[in-house]
MMTF fields as JSON, N, C-alpha, C and O atoms, coordinates in Angstrom:
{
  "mmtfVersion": "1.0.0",
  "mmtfProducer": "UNKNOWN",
  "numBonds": 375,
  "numAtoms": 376,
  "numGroups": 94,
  "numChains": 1,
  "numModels": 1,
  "chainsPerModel": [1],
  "groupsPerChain": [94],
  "chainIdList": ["A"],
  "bondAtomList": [4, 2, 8, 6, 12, 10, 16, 14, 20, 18, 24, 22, 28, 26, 32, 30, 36, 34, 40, 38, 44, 42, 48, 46, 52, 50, 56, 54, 60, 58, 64, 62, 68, 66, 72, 70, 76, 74, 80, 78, 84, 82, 88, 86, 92, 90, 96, 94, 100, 98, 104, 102, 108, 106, 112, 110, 116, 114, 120, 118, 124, 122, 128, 126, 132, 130, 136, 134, 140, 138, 144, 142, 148, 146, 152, 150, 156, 154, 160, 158, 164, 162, 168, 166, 172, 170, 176, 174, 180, 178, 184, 182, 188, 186, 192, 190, 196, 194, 200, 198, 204, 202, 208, 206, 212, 210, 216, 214, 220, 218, 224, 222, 228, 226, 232, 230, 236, 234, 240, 238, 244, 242, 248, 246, 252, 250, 256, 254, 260, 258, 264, 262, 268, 266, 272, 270, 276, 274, 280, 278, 284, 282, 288, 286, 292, 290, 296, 294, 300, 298, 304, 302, 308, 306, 312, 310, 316, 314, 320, 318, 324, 322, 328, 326, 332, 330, 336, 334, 340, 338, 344, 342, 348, 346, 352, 350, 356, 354, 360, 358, 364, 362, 368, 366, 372, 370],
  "bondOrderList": [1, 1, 1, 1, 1, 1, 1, 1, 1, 1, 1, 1, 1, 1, 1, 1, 1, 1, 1, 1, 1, 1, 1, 1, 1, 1, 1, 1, 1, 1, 1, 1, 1, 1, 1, 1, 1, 1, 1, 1, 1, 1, 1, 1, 1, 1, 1, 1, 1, 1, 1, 1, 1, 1, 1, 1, 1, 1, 1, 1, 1, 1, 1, 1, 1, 1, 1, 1, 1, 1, 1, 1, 1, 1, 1, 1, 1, 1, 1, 1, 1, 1, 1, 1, 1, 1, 1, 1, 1, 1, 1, 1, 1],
  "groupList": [{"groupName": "UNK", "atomNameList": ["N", "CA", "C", "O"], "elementList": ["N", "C", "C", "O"], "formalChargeList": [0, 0, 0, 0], "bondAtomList": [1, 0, 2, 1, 3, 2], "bondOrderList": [1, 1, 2], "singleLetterCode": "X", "chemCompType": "L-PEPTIDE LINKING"}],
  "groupTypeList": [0, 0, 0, 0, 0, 0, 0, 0, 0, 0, 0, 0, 0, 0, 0, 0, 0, 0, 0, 0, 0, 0, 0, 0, 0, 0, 0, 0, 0, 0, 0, 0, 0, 0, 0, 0, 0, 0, 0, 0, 0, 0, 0, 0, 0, 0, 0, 0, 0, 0, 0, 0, 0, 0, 0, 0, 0, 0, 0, 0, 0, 0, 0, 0, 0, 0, 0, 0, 0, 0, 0, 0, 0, 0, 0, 0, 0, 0, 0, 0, 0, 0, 0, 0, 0, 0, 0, 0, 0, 0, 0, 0, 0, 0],
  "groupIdList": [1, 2, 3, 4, 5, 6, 7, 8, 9, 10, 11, 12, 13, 14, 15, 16, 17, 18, 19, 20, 21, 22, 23, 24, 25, 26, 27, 28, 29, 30, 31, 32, 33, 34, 35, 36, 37, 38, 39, 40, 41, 42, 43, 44, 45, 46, 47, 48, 49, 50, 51, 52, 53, 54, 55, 56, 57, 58, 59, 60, 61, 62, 63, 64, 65, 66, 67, 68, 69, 70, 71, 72, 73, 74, 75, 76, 77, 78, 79, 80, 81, 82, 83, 84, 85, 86, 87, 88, 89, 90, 91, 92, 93, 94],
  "secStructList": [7, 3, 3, 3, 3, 3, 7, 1, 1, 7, 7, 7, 3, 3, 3, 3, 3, 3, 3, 6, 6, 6, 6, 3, 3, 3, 3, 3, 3, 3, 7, 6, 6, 7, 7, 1, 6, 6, 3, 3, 3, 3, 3, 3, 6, 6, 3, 3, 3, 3, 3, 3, 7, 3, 3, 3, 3, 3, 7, 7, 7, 7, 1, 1, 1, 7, 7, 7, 3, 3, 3, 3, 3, 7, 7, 3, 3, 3, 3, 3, 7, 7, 6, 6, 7, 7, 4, 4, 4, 7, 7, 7, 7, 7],
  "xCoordList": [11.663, 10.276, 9.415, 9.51, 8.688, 7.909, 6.509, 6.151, 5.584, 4.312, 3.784, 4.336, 2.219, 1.066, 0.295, -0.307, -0.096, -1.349, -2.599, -2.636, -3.862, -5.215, -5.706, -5.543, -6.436, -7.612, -8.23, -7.76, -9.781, -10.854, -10.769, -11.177, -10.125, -10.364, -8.246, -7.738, -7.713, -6.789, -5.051, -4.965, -4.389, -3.19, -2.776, -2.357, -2.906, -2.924, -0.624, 0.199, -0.573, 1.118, 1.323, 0.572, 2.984, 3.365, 4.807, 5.375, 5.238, 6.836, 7.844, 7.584, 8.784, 9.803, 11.295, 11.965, 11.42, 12.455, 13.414, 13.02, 14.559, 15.41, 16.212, 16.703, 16.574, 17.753, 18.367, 17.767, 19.678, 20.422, 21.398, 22.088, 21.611, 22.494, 21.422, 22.037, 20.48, 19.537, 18.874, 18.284, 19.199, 17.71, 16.317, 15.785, 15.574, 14.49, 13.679, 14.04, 12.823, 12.085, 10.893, 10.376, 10.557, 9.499, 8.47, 9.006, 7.192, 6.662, 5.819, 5.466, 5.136, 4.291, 3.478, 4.091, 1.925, 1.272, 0.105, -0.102, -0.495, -1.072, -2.714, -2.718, -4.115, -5.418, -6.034, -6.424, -5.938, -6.743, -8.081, -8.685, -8.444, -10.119, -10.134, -10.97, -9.735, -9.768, -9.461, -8.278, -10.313, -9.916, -8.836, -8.609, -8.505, -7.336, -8.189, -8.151, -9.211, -10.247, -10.349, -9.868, -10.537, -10.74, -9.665, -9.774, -8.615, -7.044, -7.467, -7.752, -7.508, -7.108, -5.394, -4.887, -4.767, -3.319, -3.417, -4.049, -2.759, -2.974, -1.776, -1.389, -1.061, 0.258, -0.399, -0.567, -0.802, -1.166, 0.21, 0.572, 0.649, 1.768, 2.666, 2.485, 3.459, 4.446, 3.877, 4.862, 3.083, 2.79, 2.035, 1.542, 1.962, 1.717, 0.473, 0.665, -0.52, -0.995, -2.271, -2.967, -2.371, -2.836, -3.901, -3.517, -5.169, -6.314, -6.968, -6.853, -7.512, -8.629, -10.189, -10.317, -11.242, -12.334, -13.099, -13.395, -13.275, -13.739, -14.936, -15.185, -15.949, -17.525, -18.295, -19.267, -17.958, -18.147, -19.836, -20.055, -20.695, -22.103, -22.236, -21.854, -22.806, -23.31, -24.922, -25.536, -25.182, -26.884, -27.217, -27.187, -27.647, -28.303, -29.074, -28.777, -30.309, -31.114, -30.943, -30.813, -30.96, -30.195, -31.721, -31.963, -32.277, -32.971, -34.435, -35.001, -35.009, -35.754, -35.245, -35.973, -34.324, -33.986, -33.221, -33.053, -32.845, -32.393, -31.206, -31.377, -30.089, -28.478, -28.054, -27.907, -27.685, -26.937, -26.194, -26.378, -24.939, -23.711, -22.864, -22.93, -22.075, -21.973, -20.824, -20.737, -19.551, -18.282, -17.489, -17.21, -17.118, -17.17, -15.627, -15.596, -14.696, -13.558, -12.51, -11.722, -12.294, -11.115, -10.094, -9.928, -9.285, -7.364, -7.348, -8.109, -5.906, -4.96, -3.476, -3.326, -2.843, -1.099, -0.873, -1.162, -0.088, 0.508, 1.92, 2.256, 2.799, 3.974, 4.677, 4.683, 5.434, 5.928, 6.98, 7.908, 7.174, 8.055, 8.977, 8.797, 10.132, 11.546, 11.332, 10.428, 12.46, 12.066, 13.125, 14.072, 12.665, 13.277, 12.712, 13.025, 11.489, 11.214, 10.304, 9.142, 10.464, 9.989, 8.829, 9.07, 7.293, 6.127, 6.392, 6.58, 6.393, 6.201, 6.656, 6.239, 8.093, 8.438, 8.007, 8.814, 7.095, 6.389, 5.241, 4.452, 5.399, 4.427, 3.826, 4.467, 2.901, 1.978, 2.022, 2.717, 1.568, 1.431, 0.08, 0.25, -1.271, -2.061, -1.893, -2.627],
  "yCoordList": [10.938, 11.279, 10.064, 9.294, 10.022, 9.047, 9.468, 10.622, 8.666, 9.293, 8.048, 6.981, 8.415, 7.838, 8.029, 9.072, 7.386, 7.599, 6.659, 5.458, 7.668, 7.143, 7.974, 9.168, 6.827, 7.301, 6.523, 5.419, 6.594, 5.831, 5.278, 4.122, 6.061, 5.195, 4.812, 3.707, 5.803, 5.939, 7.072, 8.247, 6.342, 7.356, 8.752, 8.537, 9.956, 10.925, 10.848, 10.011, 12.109, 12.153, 13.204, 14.124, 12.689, 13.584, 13.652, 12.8, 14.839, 14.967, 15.538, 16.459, 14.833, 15.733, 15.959, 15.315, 17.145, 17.758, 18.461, 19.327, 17.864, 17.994, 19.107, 18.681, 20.207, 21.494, 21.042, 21.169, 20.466, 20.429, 21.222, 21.36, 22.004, 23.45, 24.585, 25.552, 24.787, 25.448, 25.487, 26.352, 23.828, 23.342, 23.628, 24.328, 23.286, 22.976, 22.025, 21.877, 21.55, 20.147, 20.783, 21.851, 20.316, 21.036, 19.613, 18.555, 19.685, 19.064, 19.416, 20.588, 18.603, 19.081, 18.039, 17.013, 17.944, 17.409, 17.622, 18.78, 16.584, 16.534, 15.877, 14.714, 16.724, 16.743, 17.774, 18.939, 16.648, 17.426, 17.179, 16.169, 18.295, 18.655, 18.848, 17.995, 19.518, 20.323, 21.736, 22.03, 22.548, 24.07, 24.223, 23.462, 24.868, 25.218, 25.392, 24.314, 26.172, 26.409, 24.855, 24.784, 24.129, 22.76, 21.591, 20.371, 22.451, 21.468, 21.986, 23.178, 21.298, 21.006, 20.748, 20.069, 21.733, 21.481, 21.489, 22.351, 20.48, 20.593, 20.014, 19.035, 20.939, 20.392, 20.407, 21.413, 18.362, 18.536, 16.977, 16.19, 16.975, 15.79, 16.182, 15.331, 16.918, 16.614, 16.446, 16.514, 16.299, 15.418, 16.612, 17.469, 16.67, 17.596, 16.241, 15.036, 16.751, 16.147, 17.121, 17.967, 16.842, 17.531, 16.518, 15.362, 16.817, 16.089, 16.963, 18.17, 16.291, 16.964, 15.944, 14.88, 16.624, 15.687, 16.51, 17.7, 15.394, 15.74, 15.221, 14.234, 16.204, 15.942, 16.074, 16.821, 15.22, 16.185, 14.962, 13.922, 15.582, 15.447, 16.126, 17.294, 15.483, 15.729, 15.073, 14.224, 15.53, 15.267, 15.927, 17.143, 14.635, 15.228, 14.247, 13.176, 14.234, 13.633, 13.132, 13.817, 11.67, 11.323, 9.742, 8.687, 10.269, 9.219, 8.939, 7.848, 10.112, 10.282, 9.882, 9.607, 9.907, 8.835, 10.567, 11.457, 10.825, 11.575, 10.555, 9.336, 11.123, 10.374, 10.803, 9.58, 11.274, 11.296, 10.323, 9.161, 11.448, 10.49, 11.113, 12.342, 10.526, 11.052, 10.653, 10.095, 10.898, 10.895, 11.148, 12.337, 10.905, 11.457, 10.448, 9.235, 11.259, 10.972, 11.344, 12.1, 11.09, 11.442, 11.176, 10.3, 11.888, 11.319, 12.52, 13.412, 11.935, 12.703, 12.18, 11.212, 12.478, 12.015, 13.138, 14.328, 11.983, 12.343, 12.179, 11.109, 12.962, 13.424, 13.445, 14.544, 12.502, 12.87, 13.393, 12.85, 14.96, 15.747, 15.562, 14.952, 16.25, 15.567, 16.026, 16.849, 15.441, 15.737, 17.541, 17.853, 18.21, 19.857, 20.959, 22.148, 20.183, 21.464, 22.449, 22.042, 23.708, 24.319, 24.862, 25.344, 24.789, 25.008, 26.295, 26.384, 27.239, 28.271, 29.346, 30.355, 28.121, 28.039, 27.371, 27.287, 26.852, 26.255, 27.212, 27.921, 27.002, 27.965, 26.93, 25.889, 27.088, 27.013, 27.474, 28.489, 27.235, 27.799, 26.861, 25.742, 27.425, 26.914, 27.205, 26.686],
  "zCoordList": [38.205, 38.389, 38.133, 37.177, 38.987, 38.985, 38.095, 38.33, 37.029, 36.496, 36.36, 36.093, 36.657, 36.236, 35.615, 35.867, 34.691, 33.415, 33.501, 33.236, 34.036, 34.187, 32.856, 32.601, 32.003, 30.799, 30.66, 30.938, 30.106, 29.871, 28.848, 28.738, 27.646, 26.478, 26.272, 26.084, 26.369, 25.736, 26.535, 26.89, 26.512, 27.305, 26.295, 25.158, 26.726, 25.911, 25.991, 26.361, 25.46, 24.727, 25.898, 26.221, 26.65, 27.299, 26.679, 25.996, 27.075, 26.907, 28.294, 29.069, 28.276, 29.705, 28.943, 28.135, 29.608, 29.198, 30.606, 31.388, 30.594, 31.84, 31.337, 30.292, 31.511, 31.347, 32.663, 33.731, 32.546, 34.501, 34.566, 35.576, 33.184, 33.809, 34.047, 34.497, 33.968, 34.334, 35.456, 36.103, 35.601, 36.705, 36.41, 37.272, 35.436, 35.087, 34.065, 32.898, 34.487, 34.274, 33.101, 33.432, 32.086, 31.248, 31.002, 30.671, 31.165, 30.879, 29.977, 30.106, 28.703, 28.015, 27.724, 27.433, 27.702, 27.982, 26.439, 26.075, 25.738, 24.265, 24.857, 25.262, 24.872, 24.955, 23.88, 23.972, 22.592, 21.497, 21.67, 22.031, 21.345, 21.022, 22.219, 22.517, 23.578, 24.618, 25.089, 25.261, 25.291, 25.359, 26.486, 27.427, 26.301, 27.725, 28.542, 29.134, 29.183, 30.007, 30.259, 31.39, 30.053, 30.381, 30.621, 30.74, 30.64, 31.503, 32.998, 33.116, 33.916, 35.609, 35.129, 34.235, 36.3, 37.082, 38.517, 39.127, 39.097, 41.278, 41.231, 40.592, 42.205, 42.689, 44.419, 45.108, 44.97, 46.161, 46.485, 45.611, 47.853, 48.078, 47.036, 46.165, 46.664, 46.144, 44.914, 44.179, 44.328, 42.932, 42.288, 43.022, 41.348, 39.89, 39.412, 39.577, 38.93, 37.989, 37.034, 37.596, 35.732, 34.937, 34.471, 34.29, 34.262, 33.872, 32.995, 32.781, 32.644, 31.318, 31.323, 31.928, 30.482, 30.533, 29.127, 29.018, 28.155, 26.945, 27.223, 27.915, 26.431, 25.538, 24.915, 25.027, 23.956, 22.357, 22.113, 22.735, 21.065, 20.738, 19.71, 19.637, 18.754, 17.429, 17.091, 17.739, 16.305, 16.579, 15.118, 14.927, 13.773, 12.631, 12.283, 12.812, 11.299, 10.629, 9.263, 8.249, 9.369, 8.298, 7.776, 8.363, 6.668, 5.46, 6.712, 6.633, 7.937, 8.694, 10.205, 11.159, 10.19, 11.556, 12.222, 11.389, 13.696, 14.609, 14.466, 14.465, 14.355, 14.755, 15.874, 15.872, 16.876, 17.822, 18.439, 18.799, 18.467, 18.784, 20.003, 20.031, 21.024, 22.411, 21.992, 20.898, 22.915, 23.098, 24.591, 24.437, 25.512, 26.652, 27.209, 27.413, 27.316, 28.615, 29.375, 28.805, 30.32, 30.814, 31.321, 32.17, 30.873, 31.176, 32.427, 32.804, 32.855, 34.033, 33.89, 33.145, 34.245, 34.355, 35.475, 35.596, 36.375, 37.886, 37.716, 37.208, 38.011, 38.222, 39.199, 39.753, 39.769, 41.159, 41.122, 40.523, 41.942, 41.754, 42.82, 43.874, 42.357, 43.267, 44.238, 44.384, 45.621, 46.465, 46.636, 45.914, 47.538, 47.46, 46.659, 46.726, 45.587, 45.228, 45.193, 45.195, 45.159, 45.663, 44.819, 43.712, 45.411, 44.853, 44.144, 42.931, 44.953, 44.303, 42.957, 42.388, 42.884, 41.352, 40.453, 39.527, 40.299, 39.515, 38.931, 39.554, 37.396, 36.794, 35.59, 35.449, 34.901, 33.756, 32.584, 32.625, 31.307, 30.088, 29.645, 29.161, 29.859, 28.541, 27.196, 26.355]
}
């Protein structure tokens, strides 16, 4: 399998896991401080890829001053899946 890792700040944690008396591939994929509601999965060409996009903001008053502080990015990892297999076995777990 071929993979690619695009991030703004930082490459998030993946894991693969091959079963070949089973025949199945497990991937697991690490975006803390992200709700599941906020993982993207697209299996388009053959390729799997999972993205996420964090944005976190905090905002307090500190000795008269407004603090605000922004945080904002996003990763993806692309997967190129073998050749034969078949989409519609492919499933998810948030």
């Amino acid at each position: 399998m071929l993979c690619h890792a695009h991030a703004s700040n930082d490459v998030r944690r993946m894991d693969l896991h091959e079963d070949a008396e089973k025949n199945i591939v497990t991937a697991s994929f690490e975006f803390p401080g992200v709700s599941k509601e906020g993982i993207n999965i697209l299996v388009q060409n053959n390729r799997l890829t999972v993205s996420a996009e964090t944005k976190q903001s905090t905002e307090h008053n500190e000795d008269g001053y407004a603090i605000r502080e922004r945080a904002f990015g996003k990763y993806s990892r692309t997967l190129q899946l073998p050749e034969g297999i078949k989409v519609s076995f492919l499933s998810s777990t948030k």
